[in-house]
N, C-alpha and C positions, 0 to 999 in steps of 0.2 A: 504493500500500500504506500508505503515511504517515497514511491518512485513514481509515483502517480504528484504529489508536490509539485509545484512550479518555483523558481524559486524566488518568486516574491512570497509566497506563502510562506517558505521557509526562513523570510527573513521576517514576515510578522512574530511567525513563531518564535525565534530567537528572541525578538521583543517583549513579547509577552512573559516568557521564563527569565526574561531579567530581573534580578531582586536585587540589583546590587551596583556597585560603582564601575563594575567595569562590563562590557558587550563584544562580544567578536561576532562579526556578521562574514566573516572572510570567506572567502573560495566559493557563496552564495550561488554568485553569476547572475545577478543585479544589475540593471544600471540607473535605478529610479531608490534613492532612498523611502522608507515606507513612513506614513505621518505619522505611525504613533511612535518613532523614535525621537521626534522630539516633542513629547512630552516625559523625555527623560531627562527633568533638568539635573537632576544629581550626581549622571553619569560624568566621571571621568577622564574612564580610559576606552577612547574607541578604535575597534579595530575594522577597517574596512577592506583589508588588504586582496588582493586577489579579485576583484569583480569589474565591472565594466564602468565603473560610474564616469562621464566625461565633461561632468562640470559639478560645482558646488552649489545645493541649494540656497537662498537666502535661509533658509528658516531655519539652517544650520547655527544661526546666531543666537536660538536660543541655549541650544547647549552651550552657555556662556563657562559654565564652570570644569569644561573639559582641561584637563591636563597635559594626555597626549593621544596624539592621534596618528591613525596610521595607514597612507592611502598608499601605498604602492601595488604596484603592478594593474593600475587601471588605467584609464585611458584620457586622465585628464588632461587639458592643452594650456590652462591656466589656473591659478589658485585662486584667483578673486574671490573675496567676498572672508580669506581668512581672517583677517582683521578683528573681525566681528567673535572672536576665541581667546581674551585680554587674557587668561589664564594658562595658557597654550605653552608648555613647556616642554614638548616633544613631537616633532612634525618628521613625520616619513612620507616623501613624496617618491619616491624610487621607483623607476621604471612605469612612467610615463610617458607623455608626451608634449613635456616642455620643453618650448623655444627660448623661453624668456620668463624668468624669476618676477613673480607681481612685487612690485615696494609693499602691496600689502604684507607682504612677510615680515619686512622690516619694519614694524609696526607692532610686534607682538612683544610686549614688552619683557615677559620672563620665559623665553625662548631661551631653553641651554640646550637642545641637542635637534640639526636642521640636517636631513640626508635630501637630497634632489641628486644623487647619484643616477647613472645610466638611462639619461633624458637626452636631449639635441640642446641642450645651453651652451652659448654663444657667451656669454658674459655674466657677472652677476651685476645686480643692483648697486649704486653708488651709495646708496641710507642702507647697503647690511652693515657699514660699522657703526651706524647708531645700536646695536644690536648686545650692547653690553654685557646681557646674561650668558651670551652665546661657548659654550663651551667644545661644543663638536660640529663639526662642520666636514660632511663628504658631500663632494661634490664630483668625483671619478665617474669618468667613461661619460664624460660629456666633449664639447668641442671647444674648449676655454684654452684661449692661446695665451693664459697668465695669472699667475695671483696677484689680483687687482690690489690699489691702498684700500678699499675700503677694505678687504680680508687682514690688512696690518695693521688696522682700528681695533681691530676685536679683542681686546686685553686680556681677555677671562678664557681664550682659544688655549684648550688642551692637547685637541686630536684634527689634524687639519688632513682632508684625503683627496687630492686631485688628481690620484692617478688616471693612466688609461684619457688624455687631455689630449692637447697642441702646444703644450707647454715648452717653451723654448732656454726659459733661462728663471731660475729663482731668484726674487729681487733681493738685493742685502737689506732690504728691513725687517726680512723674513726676523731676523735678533731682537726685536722690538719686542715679538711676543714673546714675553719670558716665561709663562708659564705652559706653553708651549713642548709638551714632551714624546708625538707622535706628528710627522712629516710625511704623509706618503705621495710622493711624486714618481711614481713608479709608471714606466711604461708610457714616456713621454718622451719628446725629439729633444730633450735636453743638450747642453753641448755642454763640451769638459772643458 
């Protein structure tokens, strides 16, 4: 009977058995979030990872008191509308379909941990180094011919990952970040 489901059904249901702060709706095969998730103002930790979804609803704003969230491997082409997640302290956007990082990102004010890994990015945003919470930052297997100033803004940067890039030379302010204890520039046209 189980395979008889569609699976928005199966993502109501997920819904409805939630009791608690955190939901994983992953590997669903979704591309329409269901309404009564957000009347889950309490949630979170959401997991959305694996489905089809190719844009962010607004009504996503009321899950105002999400923590972290995690949309990889779906088919979004823009994040718009994050902003609206002040509480947002773990964004997975991984394996997408981003051209282009929204500033809304740079907006989240206690963002410590941003993966936009193995998307088509071309550059990031100039306001990620207002981004001062930010502690991890992968951005590998995109098309980034550099780490930009604004990624030598980021103070509080632990784990920085831009392998798998277009990356040709690491800037010397890379030393700026001190607190800085993971480099990965792997698998880029660096020159010696």
């Amino acid at each position: 009977r189980a395979q008889d489901i569609t699976p928005e059904e199966e993502a109501e249901g997920r819904v409805a058995d939630c009791g608690g702060a955190a939901l994983s709706m992953a590997m669903v095969g979704i591309s329409l979030l269901p309404e009564s998730l957000f009347g889950l103002t309490q949630l979170q930790h959401l997991d959305l990872a694996g489905n089809q979804l190719a844009k962010l609803p607004p009504k996503l704003a009321k899950l105002s008191g999400l923590l972290s969230l995690n949309l990889e491997d779906n088919a979004l082409a823009s994040l718009d509308g994050i902003s609206q997640l002040p509480s947002l302290t773990a964004l997975n956007a991984r394996r997408n379909h981003l051209a282009s990082l929204s500033e809304e990102v740079c907006e989240l004010p206690a963002l410590i941990s941003l993966d936009v890994g193995d998307n088509a990015l071309t550059a990031l945003p100039d306001a990620l180094g207002s981004l001062g919470t930010l502690e991890f930052l992968r951005a590998d297997g995109n098309q980034l011919d550099g780490i930009s100033e604004a990624v030598l803004e980021l103070a509080n940067l632990r784990n920085l990952s831009f392998g798998q890039n277009k990356i040709a030379s690491v800037p010397q302010g890379i030393a700026r970040l001190e607190k800085l204890v993971n480099l990965d520039v792997a698998d880029n046209s660096l020159a010696v």
